[in-house]
C-alpha positions in Angstrom: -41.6 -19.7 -38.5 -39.5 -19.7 -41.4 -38.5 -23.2 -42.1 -36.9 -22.8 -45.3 -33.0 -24.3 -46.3 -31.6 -21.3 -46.1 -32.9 -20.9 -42.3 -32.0 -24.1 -41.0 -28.5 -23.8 -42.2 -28.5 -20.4 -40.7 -29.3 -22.0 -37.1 -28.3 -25.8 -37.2 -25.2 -26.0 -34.9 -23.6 -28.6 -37.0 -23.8 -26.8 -39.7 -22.9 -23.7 -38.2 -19.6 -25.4 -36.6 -18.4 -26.6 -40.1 -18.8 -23.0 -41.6 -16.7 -21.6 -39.0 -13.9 -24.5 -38.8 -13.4 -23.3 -42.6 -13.1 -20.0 -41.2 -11.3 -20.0 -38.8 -8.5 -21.7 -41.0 -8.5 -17.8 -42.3 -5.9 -17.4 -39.8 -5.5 -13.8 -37.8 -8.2 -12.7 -40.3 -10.6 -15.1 -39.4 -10.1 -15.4 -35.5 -11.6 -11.3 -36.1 -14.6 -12.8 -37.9 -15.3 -15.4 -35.8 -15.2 -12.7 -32.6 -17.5 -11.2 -34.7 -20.0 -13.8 -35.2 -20.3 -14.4 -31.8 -22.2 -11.2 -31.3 -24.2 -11.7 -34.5 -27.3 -14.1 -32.2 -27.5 -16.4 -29.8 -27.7 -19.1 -32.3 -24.3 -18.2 -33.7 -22.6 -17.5 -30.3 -22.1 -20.8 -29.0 -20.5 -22.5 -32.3 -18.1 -19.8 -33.1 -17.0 -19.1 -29.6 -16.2 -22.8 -29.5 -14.1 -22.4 -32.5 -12.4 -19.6 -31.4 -11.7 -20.4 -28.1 -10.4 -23.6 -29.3 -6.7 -23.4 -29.8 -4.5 -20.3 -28.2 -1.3 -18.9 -28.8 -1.0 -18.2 -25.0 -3.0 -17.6 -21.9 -3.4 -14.1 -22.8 -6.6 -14.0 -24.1 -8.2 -15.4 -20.9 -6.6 -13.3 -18.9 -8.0 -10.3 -20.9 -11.4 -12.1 -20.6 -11.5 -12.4 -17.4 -10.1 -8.2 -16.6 -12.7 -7.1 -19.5 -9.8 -5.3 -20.8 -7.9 -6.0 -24.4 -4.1 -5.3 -23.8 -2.0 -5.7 -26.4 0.8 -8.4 -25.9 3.6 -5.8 -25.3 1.9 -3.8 -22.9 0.6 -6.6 -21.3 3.8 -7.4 -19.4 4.6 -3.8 -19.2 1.5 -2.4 -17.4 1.4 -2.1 -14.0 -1.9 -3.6 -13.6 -0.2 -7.0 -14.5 2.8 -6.4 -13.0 1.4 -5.2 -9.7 -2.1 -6.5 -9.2 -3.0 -8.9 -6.6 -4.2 -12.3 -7.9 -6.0 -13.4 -5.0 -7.9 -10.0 -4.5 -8.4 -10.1 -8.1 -10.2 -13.3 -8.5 -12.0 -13.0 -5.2 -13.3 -9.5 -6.8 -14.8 -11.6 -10.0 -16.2 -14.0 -7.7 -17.9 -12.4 -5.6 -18.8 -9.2 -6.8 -19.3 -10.1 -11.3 -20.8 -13.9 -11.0 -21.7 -13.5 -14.3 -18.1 -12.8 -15.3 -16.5 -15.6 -14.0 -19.2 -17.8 -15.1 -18.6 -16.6 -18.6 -15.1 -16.7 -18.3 -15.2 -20.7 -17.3 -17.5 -21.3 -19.9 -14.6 -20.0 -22.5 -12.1 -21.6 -20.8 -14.1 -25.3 -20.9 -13.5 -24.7 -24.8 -10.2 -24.6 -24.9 -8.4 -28.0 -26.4 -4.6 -26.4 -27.4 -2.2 -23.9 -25.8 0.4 -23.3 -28.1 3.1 -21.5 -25.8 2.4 -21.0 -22.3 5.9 -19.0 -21.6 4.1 -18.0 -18.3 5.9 -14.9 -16.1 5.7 -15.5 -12.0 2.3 -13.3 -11.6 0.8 -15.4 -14.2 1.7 -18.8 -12.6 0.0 -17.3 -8.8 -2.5 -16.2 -11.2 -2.9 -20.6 -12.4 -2.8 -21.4 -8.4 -5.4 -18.7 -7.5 -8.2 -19.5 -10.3 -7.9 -23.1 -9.5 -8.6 -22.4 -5.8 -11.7 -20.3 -6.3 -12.8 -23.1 -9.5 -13.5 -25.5 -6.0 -9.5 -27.1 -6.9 -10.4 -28.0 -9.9 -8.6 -26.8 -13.5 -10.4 -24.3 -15.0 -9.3 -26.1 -18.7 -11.4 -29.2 -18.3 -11.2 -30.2 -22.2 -7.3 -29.2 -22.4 -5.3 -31.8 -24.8 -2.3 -30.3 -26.3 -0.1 -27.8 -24.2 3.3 -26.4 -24.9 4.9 -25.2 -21.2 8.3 -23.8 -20.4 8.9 -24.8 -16.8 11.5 -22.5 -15.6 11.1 -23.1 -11.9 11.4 -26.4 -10.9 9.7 -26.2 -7.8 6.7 -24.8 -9.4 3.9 -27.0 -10.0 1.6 -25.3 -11.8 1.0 -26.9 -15.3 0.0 -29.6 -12.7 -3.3 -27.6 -12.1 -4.0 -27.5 -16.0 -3.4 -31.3 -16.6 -6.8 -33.8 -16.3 -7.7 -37.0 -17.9 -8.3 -34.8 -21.3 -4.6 -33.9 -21.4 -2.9 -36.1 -24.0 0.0 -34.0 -25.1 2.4 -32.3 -23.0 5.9 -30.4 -24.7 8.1 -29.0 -21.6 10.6 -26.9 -22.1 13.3 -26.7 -19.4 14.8 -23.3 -19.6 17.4 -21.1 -17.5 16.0 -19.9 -13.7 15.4 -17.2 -12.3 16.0 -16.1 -9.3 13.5 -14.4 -7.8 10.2 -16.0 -6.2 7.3 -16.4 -7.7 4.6 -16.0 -4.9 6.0 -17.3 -1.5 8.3 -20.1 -0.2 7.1 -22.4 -2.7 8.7 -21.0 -5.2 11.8 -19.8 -4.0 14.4 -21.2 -6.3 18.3 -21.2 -6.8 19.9 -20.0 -9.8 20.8 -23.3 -11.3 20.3 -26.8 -11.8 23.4 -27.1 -10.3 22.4 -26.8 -6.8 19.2 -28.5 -7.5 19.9 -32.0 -6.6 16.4 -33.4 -6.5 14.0 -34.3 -9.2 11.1 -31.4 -10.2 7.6 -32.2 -8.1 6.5 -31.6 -11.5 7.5 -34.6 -13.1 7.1 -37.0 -9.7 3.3 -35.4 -9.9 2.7 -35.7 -13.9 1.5 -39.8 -13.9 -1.5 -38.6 -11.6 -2.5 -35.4 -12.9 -2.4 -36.5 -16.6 -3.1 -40.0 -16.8 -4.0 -40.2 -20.5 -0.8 -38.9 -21.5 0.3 -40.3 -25.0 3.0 -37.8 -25.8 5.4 -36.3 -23.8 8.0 -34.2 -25.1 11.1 -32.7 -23.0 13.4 -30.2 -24.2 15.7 -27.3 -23.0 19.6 -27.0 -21.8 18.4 -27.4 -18.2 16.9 -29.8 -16.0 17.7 -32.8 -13.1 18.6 -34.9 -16.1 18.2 -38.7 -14.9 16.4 -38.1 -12.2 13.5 -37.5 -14.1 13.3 -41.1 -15.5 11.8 -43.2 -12.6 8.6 -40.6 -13.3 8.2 -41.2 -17.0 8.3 -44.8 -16.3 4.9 -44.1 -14.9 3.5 -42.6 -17.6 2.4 -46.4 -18.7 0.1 -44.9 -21.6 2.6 -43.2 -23.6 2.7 -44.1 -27.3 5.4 -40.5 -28.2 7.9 -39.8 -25.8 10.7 -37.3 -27.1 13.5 -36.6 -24.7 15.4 -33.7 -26.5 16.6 -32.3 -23.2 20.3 -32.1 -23.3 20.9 -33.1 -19.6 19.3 -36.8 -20.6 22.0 -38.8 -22.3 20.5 -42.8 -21.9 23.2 -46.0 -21.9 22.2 -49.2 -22.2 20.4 -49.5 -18.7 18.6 -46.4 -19.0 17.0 -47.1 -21.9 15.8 -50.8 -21.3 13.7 -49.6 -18.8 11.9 -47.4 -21.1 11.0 -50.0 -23.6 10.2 -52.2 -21.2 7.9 -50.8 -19.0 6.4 -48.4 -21.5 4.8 -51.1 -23.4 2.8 -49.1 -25.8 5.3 -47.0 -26.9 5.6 -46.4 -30.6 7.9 -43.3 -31.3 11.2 -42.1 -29.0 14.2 -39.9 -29.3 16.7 -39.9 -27.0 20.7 -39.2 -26.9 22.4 -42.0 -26.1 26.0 -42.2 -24.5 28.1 -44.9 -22.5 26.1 -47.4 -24.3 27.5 -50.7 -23.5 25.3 -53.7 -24.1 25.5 -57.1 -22.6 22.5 -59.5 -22.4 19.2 -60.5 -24.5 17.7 -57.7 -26.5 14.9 -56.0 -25.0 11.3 -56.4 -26.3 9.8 -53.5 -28.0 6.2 -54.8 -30.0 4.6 -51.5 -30.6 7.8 -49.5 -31.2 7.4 -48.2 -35.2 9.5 -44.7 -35.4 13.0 -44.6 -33.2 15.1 -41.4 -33.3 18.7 -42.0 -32.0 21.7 -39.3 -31.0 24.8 -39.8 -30.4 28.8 -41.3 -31.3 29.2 -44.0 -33.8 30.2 -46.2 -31.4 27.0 -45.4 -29.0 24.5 -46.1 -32.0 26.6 -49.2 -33.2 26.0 -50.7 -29.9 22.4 -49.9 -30.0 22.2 -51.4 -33.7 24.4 -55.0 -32.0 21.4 -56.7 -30.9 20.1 -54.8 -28.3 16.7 -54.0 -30.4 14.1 -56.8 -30.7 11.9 -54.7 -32.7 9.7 -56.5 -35.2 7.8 -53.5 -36.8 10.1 -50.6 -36.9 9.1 -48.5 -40.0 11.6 -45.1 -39.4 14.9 -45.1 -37.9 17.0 -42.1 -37.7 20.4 -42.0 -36.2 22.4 -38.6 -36.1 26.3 -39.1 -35.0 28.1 -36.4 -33.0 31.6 -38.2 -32.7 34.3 -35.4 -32.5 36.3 -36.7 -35.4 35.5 -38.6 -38.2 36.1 -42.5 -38.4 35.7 -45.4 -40.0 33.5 -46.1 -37.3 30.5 -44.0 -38.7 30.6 -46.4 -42.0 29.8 -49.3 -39.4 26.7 -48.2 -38.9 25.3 -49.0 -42.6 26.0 -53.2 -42.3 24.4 -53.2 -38.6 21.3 -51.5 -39.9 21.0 -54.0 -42.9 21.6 -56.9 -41.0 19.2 -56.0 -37.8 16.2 -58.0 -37.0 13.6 -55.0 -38.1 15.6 -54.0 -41.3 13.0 -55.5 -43.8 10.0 -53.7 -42.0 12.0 -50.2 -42.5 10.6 -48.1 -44.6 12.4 -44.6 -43.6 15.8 -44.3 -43.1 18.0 -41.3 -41.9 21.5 -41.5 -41.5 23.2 -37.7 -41.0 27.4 -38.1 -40.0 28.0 -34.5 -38.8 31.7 -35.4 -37.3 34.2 -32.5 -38.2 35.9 -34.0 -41.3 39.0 -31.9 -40.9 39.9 -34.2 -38.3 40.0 -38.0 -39.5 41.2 -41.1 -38.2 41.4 -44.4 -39.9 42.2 -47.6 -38.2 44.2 -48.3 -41.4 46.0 -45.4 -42.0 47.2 -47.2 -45.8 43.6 -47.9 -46.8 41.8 -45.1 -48.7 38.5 -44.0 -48.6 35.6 -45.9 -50.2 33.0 -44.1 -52.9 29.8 -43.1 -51.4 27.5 -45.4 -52.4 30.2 -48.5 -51.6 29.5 -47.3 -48.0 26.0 -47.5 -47.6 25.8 -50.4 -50.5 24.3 -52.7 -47.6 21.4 -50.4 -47.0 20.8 -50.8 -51.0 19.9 -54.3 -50.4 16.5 -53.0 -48.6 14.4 -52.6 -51.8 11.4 -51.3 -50.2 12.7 -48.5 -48.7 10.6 -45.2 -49.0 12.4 -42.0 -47.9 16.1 -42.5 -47.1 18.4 -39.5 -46.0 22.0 -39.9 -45.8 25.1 -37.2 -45.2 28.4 -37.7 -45.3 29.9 -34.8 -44.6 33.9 -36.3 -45.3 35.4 -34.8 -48.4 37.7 -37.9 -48.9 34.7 -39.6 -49.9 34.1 -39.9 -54.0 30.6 -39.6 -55.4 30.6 -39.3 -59.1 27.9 -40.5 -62.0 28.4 -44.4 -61.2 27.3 -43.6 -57.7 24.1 -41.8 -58.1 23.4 -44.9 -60.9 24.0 -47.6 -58.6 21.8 -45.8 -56.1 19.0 -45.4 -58.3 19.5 -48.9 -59.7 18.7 -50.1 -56.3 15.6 -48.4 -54.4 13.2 -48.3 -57.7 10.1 -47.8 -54.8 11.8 -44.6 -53.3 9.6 -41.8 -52.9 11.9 -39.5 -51.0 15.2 -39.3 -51.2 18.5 -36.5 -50.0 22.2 -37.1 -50.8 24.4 -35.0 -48.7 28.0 -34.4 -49.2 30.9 -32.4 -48.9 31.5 -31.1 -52.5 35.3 -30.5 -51.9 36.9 -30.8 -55.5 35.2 -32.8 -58.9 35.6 -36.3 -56.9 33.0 -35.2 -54.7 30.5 -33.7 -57.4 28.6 -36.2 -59.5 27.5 -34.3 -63.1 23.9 -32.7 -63.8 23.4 -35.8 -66.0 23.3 -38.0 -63.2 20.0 -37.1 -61.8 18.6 -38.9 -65.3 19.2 -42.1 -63.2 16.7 -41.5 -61.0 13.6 -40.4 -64.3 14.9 -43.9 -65.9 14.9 -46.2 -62.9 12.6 -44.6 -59.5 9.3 -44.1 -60.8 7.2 -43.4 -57.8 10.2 -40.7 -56.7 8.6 -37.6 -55.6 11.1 -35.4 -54.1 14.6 -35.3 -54.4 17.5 -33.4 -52.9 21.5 -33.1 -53.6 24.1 -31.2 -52.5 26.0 -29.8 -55.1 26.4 -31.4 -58.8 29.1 -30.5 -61.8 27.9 -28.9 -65.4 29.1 -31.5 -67.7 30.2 -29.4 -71.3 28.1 -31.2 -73.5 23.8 -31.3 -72.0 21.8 -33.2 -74.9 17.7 -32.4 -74.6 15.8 -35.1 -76.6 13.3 -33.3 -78.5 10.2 -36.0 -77.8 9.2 -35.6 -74.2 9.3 -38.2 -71.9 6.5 -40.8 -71.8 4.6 -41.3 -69.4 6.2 -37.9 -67.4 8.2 -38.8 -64.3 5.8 -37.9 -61.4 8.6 -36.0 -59.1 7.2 -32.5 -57.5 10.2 -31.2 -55.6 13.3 -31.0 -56.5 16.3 -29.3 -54.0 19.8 -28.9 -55.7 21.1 -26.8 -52.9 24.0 -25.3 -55.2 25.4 -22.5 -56.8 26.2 -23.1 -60.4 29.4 -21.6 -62.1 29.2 -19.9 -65.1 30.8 -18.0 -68.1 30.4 -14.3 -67.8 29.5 -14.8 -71.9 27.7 -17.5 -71.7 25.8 -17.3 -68.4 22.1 -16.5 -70.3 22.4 -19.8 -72.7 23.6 -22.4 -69.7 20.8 -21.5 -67.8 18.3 -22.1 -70.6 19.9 -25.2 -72.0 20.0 -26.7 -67.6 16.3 -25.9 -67.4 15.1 -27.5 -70.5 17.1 -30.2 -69.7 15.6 -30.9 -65.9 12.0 -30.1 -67.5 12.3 -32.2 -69.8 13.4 -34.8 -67.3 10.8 -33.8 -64.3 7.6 -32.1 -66.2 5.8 -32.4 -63.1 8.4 -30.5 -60.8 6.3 -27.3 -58.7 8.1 -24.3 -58.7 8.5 -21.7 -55.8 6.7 -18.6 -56.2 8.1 -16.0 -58.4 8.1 -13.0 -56.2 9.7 -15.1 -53.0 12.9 -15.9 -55.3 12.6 -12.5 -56.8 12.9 -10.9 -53.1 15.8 -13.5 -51.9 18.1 -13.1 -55.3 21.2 -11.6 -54.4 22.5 -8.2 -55.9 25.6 -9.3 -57.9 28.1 -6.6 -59.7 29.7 -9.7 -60.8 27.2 -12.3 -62.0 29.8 -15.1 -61.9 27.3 -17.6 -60.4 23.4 -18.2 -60.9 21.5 -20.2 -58.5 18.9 -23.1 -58.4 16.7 -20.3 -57.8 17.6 -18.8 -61.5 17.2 -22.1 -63.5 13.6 -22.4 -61.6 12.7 -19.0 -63.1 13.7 -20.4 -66.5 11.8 -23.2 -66.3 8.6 -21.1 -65.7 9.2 -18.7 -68.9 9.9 -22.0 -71.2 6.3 -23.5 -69.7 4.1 -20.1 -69.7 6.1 -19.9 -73.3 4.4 -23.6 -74.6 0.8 -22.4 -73.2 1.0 -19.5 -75.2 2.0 -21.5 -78.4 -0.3 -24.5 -77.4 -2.9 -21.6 -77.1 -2.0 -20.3 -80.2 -2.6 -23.8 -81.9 -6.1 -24.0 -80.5 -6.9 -20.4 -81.9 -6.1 -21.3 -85.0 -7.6 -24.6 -85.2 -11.0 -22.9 -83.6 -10.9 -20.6 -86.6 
């Protein structure tokens, strides 16, 4: 037998598997290969059905496994033999009468680590129920980790069947209900939450069926809301939970409990609201990310020493107050003076309140400049990536602003001013994103809202030395320009933002050429438009530098 390199590379399983992971990162195009190598020898069909089988979009393809049929996904709700067809007699069929099939078919299905989105119509959950009867009660997705599942009838129990001690991440999405049943008096269901008064079997059954659970993610307009909480507190090995599901709003005694009995926890979102907060902080060792909503006065009281939280690295609070306050500027000083503010390293701060309505508790006091709000958050030097929106436009931000900014987080490798550019207080000038090449050398990406064209733009002739590092830059803006002079402000803004960021990576040419607006009227160019000058002045200094070595080679 032919021992030769080439023939144990052809047949090592190992090897084999690494060959296919790269394909199969070929996307649509390589999911057809690897269903193609499968059938190439027996060597080959184990490792690349593993691959393929690995991760799914949706049940679908073991559905169409286990029928031997290939329906495409919009006929596969619309023909009648999904529509009509009888699980139990189905599977019984395969059983009993193609062993072979259903073996194969569990075989597939033990491969399977990821569902992406299991949006799951009533004959496929019956269709869940009936394959775990005939599998002995068992799931038939033994070495299932990741699902996505949109629980849309909360007496329905069925993601149940798919969860086992491989199971470690579960996203739920609570949508609208429907009204009809979904395979017997089990599943008859009301039309709303409304009249829905208990919690979801699902959630009081989740601890026990998935007890490896380390993320847990819920999400939707629907669901029992805070009756669902006594059942994540069981959920002891948690380290992500993510409660995006608008019916949870958390005070003060909702979420002590969390942090307290999930003890490994290390990232959680949550909308807070009533949040009143008397007594000793709660203990939260393991907690590192924390992802607040809510008012300013909910997140304030969350920030007033109710967090003992010794190695938070990202905190991100987003404030839905109706009207904007002097309130939201609060939160800046309780953030720089909390008991985890040296171990930050991310901060997010986005004020989204409707500006048009604003209400000082000083009426005669005006507003303070931009970065005189946030200035205590400046004194945390080894901040990393900070976001901050403002969105008042009574609040200044001009040159000095952006300096003193820059002046103070020299380590910052990610950083996005928002603002309301209402009128030149609210626009600091081109110029002033210099501050951040002279004084933020590890800055990698950097976004503003809108900035002025100063009349006079100098470009130093010697480039920069050493080049500033930054790789992204987002001005989301619309410059103004003179209908005669639109060509020669666009040349003179990109050299002067290459010369100041050599490194920046531009978005492709043909994606900015299919998104530029058709203009009879060119009285505005976009970031877009300076980007495409700064590719023509580089590809312009190859050529020359190419020239140069010609000439010198001759």
């Amino acid at each position: 037998m032919d021992q030769s390199p080439v023939y144990a590379t052809l047949f090592s399983y190992d090897l084999l598997l690494h060959l296919f992971e790269h394909i199969h990162l070929c996307g649509e195009t390589g999911s057809s290969t690897l269903a193609s190598c499968t059938r190439v020898c027996r060597a080959w069909e184990e490792p690349a059905s593993y691959v393929l089988w690995r991760d799914l979009a949706s049940f679908r393809p073991l559905w169409n496994l286990l029928a031997g049929r290939d329906f495409s996904g919009e006929a596969k709700y619309l023909s009648a033999y999904w529509q009509y067809i009888d699980p139990e007699d189905f599977v019984k069929d395969v059983v009993e009468r193609q062993p072979e099939r259903w073996k194969h078919f569990l075989r597939r299905a033990s491969y399977v680590r990821e569902v992406g989105a299991a949006a799951c119509q009533k004959s496929e959950l019956a269709f869940i129920r009936v394959l775990t009867k005939y599998n002995g009660g068992q799931t038939f997705l033994p070495s299932l980790q990741r699902l996505s599942w949109r629980h849309a009838v909360p007496t329905d129990t069925s993601v149940l069947l798919l969860a086992s001690q491989s199971l470690q991440d579960l996203e739920m999405s609570v949508s609208r209900l429907g009204s009809e049943s979904t395979g017997g008096a089990a599943f008859a269901t009301p039309q709303r939450y409304d009249d829905y008064h208990d919690v979801d079997p699902v959630f009081v059954g989740l601890a026990a069926a998935a007890p490896s659970l380390a993320r847990f993610s819920v999400a939707g307009r629907e669901g029992p809301g805070l009756a669902m909480l006594p059942s994540i507190l069981e959920l002891t090995r948690l380290r992500e939970l993510c409660l995006f599901n608008q019916s949870l709003v958390l005070s003060a005694d909702h979420l002590r409990p969390i942090l307290a009995s999930l003890g490994s926890l290390e990232v959680l979102f949550a909308r807070i609201g009533d949040f009143n907060h008397i007594g000793v902080p709660v203990h939260a060792p393991n907690l590192l990310e924390l992802r607040l909503q809510g008012s300013s006065k909910d997140l304030c009281g969350v920030l007033s020493g109710f967090l003992d939280t010794p190695h938070l690295r990202v905190l991100s609070l987003k404030s839905v107050d109706g009207e904007y306050s002097q309130m939201d500027h609060h939160l800046f000083p309780l953030i720089a003076s909390a008991t985890f503010a040296r171990s930050l390293r991310i901060v997010s701060v986005v004020v989204l309140n409707d500006p048009s309505e604003i209400v000082w508790n000083d009426p005669t006091a005006t507003s303070p400049s931009y970065s005189a709000i946030i200035r205590p958050l400046l004194g945390l030097r080894d901040l990393e990536d900070v976001e901050i929106c403002l969105a008042n436009a009574i609040i200044p931000c001009g040159d000095e602003d952006i300096a003193e900014i820059a002046r103070a987080w020299q380590r910052i490798q990610s950083i996005c001013l928002a603002y309301s550019p209402i009128g030149a207080r609210t626009r600091p000038p081109l110029t002033s994103l210099q501050h951040f090449a002279d004084h933020c050398p590890e800055l990698r990406q950097l976004s503003m809202t809108k900035l002025t064209i100063p009349d006079d733009i100098e470009v130093p002739p010697v480039a920069r030395s050493p080049p500033h590092p930054l790789m992204y830059l987002d001005l989301k803006m619309t410059f103004a320009v003179s209908l005669n002079h639109g060509r020669l402000e666009k040349v003179l803004l990109a050299q002067y933002i290459n010369h100041l960021f050599p490194n920046l990576v531009l978005r492709d040419a043909e994606v900015l050429g299919a998104r530029r607006p058709i203009s009879l009227t060119p009285r505005y160019f976009t970031w877009g438009a300076v980007e495409q000058e700064i590719r023509e002045i580089r590809s312009q200094r190859l050529a020359s530098r190419g020239a140069e070595l010609g000439v010198a080679t001759v």
